[in-house]
N, C-alpha and C positions, 0 to 999 in steps of 0.2 A: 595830390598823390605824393610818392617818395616814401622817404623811409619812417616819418614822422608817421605817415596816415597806415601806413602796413601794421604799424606797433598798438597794441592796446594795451592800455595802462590797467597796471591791476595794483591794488593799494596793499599797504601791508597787513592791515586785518583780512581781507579778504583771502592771502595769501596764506596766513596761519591760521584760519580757518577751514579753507580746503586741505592744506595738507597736515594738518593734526589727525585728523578725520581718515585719512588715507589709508587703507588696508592693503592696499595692491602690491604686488613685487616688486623687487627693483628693477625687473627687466620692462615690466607694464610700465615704469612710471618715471625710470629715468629721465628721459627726453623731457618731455611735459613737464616736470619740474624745473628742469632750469630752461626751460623757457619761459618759465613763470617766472621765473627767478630774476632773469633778465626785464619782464614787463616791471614786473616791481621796483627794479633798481633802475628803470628807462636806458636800456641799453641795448643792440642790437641782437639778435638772436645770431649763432651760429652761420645758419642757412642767409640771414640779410646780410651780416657783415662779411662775408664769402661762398657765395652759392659753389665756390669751386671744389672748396674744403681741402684748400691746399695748403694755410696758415692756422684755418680756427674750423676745428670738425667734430661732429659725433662720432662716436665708435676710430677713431682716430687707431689705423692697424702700428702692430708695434714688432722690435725682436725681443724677445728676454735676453736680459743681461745672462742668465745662464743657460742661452740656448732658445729656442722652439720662439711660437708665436703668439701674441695674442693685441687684443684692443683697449686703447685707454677710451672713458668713459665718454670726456669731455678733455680739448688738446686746444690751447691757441699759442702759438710760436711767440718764444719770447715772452712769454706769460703767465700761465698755467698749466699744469695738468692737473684735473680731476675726477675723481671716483665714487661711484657709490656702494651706498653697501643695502641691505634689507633694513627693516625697521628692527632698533634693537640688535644689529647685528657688530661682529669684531671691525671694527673702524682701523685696528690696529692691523689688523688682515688685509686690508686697502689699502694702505700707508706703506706695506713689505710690499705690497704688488705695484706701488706705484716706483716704488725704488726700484725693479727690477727691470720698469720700464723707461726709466729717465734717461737712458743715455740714448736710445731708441728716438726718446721725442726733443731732443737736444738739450736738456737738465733744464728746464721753463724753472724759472727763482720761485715759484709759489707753488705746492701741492697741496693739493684740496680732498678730503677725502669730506662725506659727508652718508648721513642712513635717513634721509629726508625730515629730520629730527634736529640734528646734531649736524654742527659743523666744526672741521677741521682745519683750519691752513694754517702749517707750514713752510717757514721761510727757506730756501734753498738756494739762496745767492754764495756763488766761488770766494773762498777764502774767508766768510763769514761765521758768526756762532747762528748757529737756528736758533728762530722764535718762535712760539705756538701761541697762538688764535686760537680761542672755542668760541662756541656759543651755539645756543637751539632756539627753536621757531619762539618761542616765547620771550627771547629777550631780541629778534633780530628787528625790532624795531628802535631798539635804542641807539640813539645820536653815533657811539663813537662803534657799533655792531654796521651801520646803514656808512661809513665812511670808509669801513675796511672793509667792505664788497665793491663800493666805488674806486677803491684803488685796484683793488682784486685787478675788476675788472679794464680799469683806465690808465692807471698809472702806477705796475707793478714797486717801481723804485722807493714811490715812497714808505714801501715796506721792508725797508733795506736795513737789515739791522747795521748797526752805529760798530757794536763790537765787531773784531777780526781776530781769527782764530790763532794768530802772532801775539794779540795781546792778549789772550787767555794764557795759551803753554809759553811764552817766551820767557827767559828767566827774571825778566822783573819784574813779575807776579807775587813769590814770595815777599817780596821788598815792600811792597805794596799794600798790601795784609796788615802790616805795623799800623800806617797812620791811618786805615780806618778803626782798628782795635782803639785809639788811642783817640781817639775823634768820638767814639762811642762813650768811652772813659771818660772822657770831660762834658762828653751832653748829659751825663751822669746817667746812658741806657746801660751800664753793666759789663762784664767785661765781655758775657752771650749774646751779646746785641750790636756785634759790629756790622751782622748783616744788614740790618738796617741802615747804616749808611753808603752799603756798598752800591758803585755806579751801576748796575744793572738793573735796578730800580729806576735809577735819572732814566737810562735809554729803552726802558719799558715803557715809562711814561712821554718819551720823546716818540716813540712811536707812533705813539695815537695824536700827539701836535702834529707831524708830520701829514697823517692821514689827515687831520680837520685841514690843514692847509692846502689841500688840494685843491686846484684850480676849476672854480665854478661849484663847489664845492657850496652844498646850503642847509641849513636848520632845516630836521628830518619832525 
């Protein structure tokens, strides 16, 4: 018995099989989906890992930042919030609802919107630049897709983007500019192609090392 024999493993074909196929609403099918979500990723469901639903809940009640009341989708403290939306529907819709709800569910570093298709997450760590995450049931069986759900759900931090909002706007930014223009100019990519060596690439790709390096962490 325990939490091991409560849990059935569901694989990732089978996972984007059932829900490719899916017609039903987002109200039919929320739940069930990420509880699938979680057999797939071998993680606890909501209801196992807090039957109390006092850290990690469905329908998690909320205040609006401008007033009145409402529920986030999926909530675990210190972690996440996330939402869903219809198949095909404004994701960008979920995303404004979830900002309205963040201060409500104490600003969780990760926002997830999702239309059982397509996924969304959002970095929301204090003092940082946000990063975004996509991807849909067709690629979420790929190695570095199956690592950023394992942190999602395991080990938020190491989605912790590298940049800080200090060193975007602070004023040695401009300064900064020169020797990648000038870096670009002697790799002979043009004087339009400094972006290419700019650091925001390195800690694009540092993120996804980050994620493969998570602890227990295995070839998907």
């Amino acid at each position: 018995t325990g939490r091991a024999a409560r849990m059935t493993a569901m694989t990732t074909a089978e996972f984007v099989v059932k829900w490719s196929g899916s017609t039903t609403t987002e109200k039919a099918s929320a739940q069930e989906h990420f509880i699938d979500l979680c057999r797939m990723i071998g993680v606890p469901t909501p209801h196992e890992a807090d039957p109390t639903g006092t850290d990690y809940a469905f329908e998690k009640g909320v205040e609006k930042a401008a007033g009145g009341g409402g529920f986030a989708d999926v909530w675990r403290r210190d972690m996440f919030a996330w939402e869903y939306k219809g198949k095909k529907k404004d994701l960008e819709a979920a995303y404004k609802q979830l900002l309205r709800y963040r201060e409500s569910l104490l600003n969780p570093p990760l926002l997830v919107v999702c239309d059982f298709e397509r996924y969304i997450v959002r970095t929301n760590f204090n003092g940082t630049v946000q990063e975004r995450h996509e991807f849909t049931n067709e690629q979420i069986d790929r190695p570095e897709n199956l690592r950023l759900l394992r942190a999602l759900f395991a080990e938020p931090e190491y989605l912790k983007p590298q940049r800080t909002t200090a060193q975007v706007t602070g004023p040695g930014v401009r300064q900064r500019q020169l020797p990648l223009r000038v870096a670009a100019t002697d790799a002979g990519l043009g004087e339009g192609a400094h972006h290419l060596c700019h650091p925001a690439r390195v800690f694009a790709q540092a993120a996804g090392e980050r994620a493969a390096a998570l602890p227990g962490a295995r070839d998907w």
